[in-house]
C-alpha positions in Angstrom: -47.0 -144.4 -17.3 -49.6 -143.1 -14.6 -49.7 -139.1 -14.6 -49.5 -137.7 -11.1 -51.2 -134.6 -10.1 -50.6 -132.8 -7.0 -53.9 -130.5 -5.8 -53.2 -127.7 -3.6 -56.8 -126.4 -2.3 -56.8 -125.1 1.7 -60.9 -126.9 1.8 -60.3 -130.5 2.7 -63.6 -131.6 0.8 -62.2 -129.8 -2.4 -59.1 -131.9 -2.2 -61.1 -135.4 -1.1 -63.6 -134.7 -3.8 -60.5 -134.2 -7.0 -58.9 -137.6 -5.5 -62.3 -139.1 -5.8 -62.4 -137.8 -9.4 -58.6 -138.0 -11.0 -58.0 -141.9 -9.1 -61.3 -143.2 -11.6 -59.4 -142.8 -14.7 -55.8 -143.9 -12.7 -54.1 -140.5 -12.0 -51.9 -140.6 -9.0 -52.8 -137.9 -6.8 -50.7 -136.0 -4.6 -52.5 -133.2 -2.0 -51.2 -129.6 0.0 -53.3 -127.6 2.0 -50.9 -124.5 1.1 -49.0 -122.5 -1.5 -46.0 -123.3 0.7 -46.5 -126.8 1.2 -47.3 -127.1 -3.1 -44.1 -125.5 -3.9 -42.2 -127.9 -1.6 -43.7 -130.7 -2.6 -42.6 -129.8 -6.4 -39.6 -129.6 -5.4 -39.6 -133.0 -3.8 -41.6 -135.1 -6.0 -42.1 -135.7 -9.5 -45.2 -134.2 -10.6 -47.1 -133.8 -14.2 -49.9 -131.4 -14.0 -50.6 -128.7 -11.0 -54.3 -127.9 -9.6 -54.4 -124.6 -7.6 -56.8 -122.9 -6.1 -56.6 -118.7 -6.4 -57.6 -118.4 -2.7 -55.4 -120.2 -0.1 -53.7 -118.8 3.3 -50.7 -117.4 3.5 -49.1 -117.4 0.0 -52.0 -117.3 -2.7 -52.4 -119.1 -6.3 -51.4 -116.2 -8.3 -48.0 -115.8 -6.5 -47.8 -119.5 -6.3 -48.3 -119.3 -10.3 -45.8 -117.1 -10.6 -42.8 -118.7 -8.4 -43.5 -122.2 -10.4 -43.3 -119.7 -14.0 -40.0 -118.2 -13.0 -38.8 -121.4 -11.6 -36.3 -123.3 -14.5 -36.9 -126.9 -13.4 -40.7 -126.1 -12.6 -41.3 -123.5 -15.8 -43.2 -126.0 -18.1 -45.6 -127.4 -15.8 -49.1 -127.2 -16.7 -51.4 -125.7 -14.3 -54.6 -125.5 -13.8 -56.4 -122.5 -11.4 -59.5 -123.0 -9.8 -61.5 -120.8 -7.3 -64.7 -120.1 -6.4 -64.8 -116.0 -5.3 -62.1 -115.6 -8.2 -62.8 -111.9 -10.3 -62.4 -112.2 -13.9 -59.4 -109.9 -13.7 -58.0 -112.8 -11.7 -58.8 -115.3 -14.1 -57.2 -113.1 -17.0 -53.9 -112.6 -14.9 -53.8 -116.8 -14.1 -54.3 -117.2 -17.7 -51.7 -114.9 -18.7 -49.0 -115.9 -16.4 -49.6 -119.0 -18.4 -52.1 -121.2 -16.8 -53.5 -123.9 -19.0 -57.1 -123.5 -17.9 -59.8 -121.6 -15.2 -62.1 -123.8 -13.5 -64.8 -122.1 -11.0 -66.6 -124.1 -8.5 -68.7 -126.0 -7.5 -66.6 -128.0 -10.2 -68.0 -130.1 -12.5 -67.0 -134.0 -12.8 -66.5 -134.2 -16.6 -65.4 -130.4 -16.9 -62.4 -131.7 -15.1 -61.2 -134.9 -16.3 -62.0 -133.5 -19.7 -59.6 -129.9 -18.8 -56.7 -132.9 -17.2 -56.6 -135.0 -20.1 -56.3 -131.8 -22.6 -53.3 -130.5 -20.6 -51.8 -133.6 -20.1 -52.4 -134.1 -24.1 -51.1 -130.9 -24.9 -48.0 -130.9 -22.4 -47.0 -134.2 -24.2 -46.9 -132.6 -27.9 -45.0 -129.6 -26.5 -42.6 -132.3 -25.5 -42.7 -134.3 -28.4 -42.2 -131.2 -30.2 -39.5 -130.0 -28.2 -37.6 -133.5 -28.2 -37.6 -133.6 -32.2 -36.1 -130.1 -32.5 -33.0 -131.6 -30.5 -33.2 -134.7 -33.2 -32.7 -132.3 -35.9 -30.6 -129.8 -34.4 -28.2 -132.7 -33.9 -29.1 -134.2 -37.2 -27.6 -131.4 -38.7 -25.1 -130.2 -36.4 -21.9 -128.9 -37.9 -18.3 -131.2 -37.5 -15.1 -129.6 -37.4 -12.2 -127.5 -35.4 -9.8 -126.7 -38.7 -9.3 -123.1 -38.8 -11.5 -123.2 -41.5 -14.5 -124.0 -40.2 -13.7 -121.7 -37.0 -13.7 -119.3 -39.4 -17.0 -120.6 -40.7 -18.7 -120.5 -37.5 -18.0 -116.9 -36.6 -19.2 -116.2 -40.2 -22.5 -117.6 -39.5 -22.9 -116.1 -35.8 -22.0 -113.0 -37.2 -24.8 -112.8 -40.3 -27.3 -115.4 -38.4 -28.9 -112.4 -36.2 -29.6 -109.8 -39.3 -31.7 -109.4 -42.0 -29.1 -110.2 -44.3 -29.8 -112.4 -47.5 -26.7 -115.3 -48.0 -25.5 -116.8 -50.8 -23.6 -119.8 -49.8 -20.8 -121.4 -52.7 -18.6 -124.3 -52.6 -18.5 -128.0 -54.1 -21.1 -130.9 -54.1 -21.1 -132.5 -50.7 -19.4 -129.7 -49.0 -22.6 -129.3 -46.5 -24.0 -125.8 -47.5 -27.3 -127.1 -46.6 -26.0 -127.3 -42.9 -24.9 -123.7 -42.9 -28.2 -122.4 -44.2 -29.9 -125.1 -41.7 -27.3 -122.9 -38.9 -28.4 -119.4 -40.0 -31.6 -120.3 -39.5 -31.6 -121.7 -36.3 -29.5 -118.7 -34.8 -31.9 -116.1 -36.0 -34.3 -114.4 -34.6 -37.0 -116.7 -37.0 -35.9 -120.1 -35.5 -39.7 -120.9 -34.4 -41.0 -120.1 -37.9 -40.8 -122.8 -41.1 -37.4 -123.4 -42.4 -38.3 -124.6 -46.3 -36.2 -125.9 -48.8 -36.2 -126.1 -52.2 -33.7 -127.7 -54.6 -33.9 -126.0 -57.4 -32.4 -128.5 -60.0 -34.4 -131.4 -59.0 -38.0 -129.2 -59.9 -38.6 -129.3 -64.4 -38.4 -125.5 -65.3 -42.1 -125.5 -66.1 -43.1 -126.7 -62.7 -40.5 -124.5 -60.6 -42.8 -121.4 -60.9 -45.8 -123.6 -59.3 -43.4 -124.4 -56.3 -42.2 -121.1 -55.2 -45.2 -119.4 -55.4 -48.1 -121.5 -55.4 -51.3 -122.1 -58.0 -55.2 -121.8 -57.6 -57.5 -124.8 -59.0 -58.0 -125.0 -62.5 -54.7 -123.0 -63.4 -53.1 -125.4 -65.5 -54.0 -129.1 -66.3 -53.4 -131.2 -62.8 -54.4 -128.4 -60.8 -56.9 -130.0 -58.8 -56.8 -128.1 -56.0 -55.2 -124.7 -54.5 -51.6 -124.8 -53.4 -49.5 -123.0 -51.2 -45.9 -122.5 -52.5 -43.0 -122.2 -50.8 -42.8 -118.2 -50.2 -46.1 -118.9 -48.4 -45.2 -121.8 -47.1 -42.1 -120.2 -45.2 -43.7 -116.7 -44.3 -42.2 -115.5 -40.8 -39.4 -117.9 -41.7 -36.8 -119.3 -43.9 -36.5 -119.9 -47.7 -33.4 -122.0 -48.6 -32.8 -121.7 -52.5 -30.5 -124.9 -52.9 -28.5 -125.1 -56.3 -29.9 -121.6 -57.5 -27.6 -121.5 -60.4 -30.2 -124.5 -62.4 -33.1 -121.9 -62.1 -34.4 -120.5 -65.2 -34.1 -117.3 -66.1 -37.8 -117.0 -66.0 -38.1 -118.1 -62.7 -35.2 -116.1 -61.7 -37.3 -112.7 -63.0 -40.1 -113.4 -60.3 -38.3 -114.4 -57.7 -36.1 -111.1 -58.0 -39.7 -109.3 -58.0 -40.7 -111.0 -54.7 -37.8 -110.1 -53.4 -37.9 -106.9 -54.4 -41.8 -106.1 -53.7 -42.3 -108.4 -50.3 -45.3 -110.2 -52.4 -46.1 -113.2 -54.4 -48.4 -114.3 -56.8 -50.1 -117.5 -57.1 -50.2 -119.2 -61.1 -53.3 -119.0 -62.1 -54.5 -115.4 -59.9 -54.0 -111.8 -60.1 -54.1 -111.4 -56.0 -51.0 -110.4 -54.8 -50.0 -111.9 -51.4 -47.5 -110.1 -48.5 -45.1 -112.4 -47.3 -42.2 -112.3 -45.0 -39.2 -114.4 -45.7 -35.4 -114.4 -45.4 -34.3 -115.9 -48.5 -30.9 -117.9 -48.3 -29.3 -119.6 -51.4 -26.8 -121.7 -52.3 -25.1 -122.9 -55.4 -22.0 -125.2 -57.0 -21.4 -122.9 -59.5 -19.6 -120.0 -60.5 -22.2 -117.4 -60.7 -20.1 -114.8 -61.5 -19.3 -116.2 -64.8 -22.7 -117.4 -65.6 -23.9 -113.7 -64.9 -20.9 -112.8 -67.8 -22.6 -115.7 -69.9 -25.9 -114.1 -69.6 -26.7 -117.7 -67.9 -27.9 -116.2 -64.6 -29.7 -112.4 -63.8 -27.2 -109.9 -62.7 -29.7 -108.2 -60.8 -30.9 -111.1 -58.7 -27.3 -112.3 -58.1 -26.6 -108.8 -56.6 -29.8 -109.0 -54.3 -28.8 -112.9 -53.5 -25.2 -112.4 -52.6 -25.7 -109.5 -49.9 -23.3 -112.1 -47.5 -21.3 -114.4 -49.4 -20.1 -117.6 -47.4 -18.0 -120.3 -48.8 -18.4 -124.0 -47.7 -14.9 -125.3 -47.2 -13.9 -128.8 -49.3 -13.2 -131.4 -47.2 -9.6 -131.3 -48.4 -9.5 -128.2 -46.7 -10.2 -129.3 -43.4 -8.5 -132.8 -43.4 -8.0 -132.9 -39.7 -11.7 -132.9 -38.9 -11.7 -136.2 -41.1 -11.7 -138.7 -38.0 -14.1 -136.8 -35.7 -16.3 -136.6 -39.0 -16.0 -140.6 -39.8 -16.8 -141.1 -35.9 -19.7 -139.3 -36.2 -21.2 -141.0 -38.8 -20.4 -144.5 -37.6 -22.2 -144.0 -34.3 -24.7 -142.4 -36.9 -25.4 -145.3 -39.0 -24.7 -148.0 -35.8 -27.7 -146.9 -34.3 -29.6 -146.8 -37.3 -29.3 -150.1 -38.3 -30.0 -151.1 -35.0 -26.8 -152.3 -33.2 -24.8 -151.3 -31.1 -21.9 -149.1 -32.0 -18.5 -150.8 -33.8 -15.1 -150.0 -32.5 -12.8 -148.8 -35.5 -8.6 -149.7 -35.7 -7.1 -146.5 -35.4 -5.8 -147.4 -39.1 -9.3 -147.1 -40.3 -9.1 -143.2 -39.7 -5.1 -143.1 -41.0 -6.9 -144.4 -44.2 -9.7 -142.2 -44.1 -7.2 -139.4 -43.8 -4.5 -140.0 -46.8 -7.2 -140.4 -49.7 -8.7 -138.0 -51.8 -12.1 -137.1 -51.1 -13.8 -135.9 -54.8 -17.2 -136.1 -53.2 -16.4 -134.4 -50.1 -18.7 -134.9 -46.5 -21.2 -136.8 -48.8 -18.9 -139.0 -50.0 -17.0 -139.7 -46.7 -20.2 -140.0 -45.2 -21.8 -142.9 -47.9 -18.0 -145.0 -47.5 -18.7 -144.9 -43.3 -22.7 -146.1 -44.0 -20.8 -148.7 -46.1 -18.1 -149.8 -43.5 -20.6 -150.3 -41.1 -23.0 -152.2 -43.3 -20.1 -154.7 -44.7 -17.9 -155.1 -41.6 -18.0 -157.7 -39.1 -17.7 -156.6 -35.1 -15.2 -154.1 -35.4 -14.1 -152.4 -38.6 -10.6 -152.6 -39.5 -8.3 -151.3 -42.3 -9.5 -154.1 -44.8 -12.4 -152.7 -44.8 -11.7 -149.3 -46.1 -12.6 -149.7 -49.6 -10.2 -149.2 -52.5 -10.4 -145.7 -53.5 -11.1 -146.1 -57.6 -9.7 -142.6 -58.8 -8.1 -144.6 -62.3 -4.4 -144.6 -63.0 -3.2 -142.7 -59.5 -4.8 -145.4 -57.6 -3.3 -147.7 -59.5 -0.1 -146.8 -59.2 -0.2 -146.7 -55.8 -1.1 -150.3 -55.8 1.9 -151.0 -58.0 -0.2 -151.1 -61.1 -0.4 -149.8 -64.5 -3.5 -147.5 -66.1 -5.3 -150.5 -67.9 -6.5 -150.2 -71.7 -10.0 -148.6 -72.3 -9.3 -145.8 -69.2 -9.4 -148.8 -66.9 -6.8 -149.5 -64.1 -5.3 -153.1 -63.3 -3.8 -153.8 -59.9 -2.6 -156.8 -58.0 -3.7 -158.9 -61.1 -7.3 -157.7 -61.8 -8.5 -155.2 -64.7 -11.1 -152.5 -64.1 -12.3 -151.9 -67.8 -14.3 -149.4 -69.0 -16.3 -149.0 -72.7 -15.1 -146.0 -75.0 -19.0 -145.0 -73.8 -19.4 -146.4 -70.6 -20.0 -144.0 -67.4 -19.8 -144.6 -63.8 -20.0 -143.0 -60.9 -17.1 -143.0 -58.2 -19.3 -145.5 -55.8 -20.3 -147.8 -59.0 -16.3 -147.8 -59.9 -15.2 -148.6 -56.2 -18.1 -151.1 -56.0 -16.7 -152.8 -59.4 -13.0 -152.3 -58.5 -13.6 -154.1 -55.1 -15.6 -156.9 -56.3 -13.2 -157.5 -59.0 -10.0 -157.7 -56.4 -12.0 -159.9 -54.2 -12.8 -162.1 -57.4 -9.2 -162.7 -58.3 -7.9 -163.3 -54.7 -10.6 -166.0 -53.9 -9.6 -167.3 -58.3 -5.5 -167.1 -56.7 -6.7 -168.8 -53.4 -8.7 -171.5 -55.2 -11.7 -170.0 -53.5 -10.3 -170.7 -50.0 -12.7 -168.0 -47.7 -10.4 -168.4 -45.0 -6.7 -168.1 -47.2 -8.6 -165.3 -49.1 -9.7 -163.6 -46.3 -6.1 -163.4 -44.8 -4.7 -162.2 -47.9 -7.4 -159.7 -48.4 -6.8 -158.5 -44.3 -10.5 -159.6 -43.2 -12.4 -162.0 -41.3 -14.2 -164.8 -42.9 -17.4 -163.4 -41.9 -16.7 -159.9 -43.3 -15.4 -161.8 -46.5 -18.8 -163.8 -46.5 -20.9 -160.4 -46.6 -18.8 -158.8 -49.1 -19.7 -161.8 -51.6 -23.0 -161.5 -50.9 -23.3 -157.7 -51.4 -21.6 -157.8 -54.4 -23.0 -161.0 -55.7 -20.0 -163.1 -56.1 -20.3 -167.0 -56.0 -18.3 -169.6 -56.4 -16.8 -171.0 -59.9 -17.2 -174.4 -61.0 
């Protein structure tokens, strides 16, 4: 797309002589003889990048400057001054009413093409920049109106503003990531780095490298000097995530840091000032691991200054639908077509079962509805939820032998030592049903899929994904 940039110089020739140079390389150009005339034509055309002289009649550049700066729609707009009687006091106050660059005549060809393309360039990343900030903030934008997630969001308003540290509890999948994600962006260090670490996925001897950096040579691999994560996040935000898996090592020197506002690097006696807000969050019950001698009392008492917990998604059962409808238009565009309609029986479903794995969960049974179902997803594609004996019994079933459940005529067996995860069991549960229906229907797709509640197409992909073919 063709830039257009409007020049507003009172000296015809000035004018004639920038068209001449910006049409070359295919800028559109747009002209005013006037401040006035500028400002209206802003407001009446579409316009990239502003050239104004200091001098004009009437109105001059530095007031024109500093209508287009207060103006919302017009705020952004890069400008650039030019002037040829301009003092260098003027050229200082352009500049810091935010001008992008000072040109002084006679101007230079290649001085100004070059100063056009870097604002242009420059205006682009800001809103490149500014456009992925939205992505994220609704990436991780919070879903909910229970009471307890009202009560969640004052919390966070409330703490978001201060200096506080926050210790955020609750189960796996409850979203505490979000809500240190939230403090973060309503606090006063929202421009600065918000880093995370996860604090059980780094090997003890590696976690000290992580946090707080290493100089070459300080231990074998060390190739080269690294910035950890204190440094990495100075100005901004530390999130801590499952804090409770930290060593107790580990635990000693972050207390110091916390405690002294420095760090040290493995590997160097320097001490280095850094300024962080440190926000953690944990699954565990801290309290009894500090009565186990599991987890420093100390740092626990610096850590849990504000203590907010992230509500189960039991707790909050209502929000369920909106939840489910967010993720489907989620994972609909992802995958690249366009967005499913969902039976209102879909949601019922999603409603009445249990929900051990919490957002997480509901959100990986959404990404798989979407991925399995054919042009709308309906209730038989809601898949069984595999929680052993109660879900068998209320399909009419008895617990099966081994810990396994049978159902409608198929057996989910499980070894004295076999483990699986809830997904694995669903997955094996599901394929199993689908198995014995197609084995009752004499693997009739379209008898099976009536019985099973589906289409043939949806039946079709549901083989596929789970590898079933047909018997001899």
């Amino acid at each position: 797309m063709t830039a257009r940039i409007l020049v507003v110089d009172d000296e015809k020739n000035i004018r004639r002589t920038l068209r001449m140079v910006l049409e070359g390389p295919g800028y559109e150009v747009l002209e005013a003889a006037t401040g006035e005339e500028g400002l209206q034509q802003l407001d009446q055309e579409e316009v990239d990048l502003l050239i104004l002289d200091v001098r004009l009649p009437g109105m001059g550049g530095i007031e024109a400057l500093q209508k287009i700066r207060a103006h919302a729609v017009h705020g952004p707009l890069p400008v650039i001054m030019i002037s040829g009687h301009a003092s260098l006091a003027e050229a200082v106050n352009s500049v810091r009413l935010g001008a992008t660059d000072f040109l002084e005549k006679p101007l230079d060809r290649d001085r100004v093409l070059v100063s056009v393309d870097n604002a242009l360039e420059r205006d682009s990343l800001k809103r490149e920049v500014s456009r992925l900030r939205e992505e994220a903030a609704d990436r991780y934008q919070m879903i909910g109106e229970a009471p307890v997630m009202k009560d969640l969001y004052s919390q966070i308003e409330k703490v978001a503003p201060t200096k506080g540290r926050v210790l955020i509890t609750g189960e796996s999948g409850t979203g505490k990531e979000l809500i240190a994600r939230a403090v973060h962006r309503l606090s006063d260090r929202s421009d600065a780095p918000f880093v995370m670490l996860n604090c059980a996925a780094i090997p003890a001897e590696l976690i000290e490298s992580e946090l707080f950096g290493h100089e070459r040579g300080a231990f074998t691999g060390a190739s080269s000097r690294k910035k950890g994560m204190f440094e990495q996040a100075h100005t901004g935000t530390l999130f801590l995530d499952e804090i409770g898996d930290m060593s107790l090592g580990a635990q000693a020197k972050v207390l110091r840091a916390l405690q002294s506002g420095e760090i040290t690097r493995v590997g160097s006696e320097r001490p280095i000032a850094v300024d962080v807000r440190v926000l953690a969050a944990t699954n565990k019950d801290l309290e009894s691991d500090v009565a186990e001698g599991k987890f420093r009392d100390d740092l626990y008492f610096r850590l849990n200054v504000v203590p907010i917990r992230s509500p189960s998604l039991a707790e909050r059962v209502e929000d369920i639908p909106r939840l489910a409808q967010s993720f489907l238009t989620h994972f609909c565009r992802e995958y690249g077509g366009r967005e499913k309609p969902a039976d209102s029986e879909v949601f019922d479903l999603l409603r009445a079962r249990p929900w051990p794995g919490n957002v997480r969960e509901l959100k990986n049974v959404v990404e798989r509805m979407v991925i399995l179902s054919g042009e709308r997803i309906t209730a038989g594609d809601v898949p069984a939820d595999g929680l052993g004996a109660a879900s068998a019994a209320a399909a009419g079933g008895e617990p099966g032998p081994g810990g396994g459940a049978v159902a409608g005529g198929f057996n989910v067996s499980l070894s004295d030592h076999e483990q699986l995860t809830l997904r694995e069991f669903r997955d094996r549960a599901e394929s199993e049903y689908i198995v014995s229906t197609l084995r009752r229907c004499e693997w009739n797709i379209s008898r099976a899929a009536g019985e099973l509640g589906i289409e043939r197409t949806n039946l079709h992909k549901k083989m596929r994904a789970f590898g079933i073919k047909r018997e001899a």
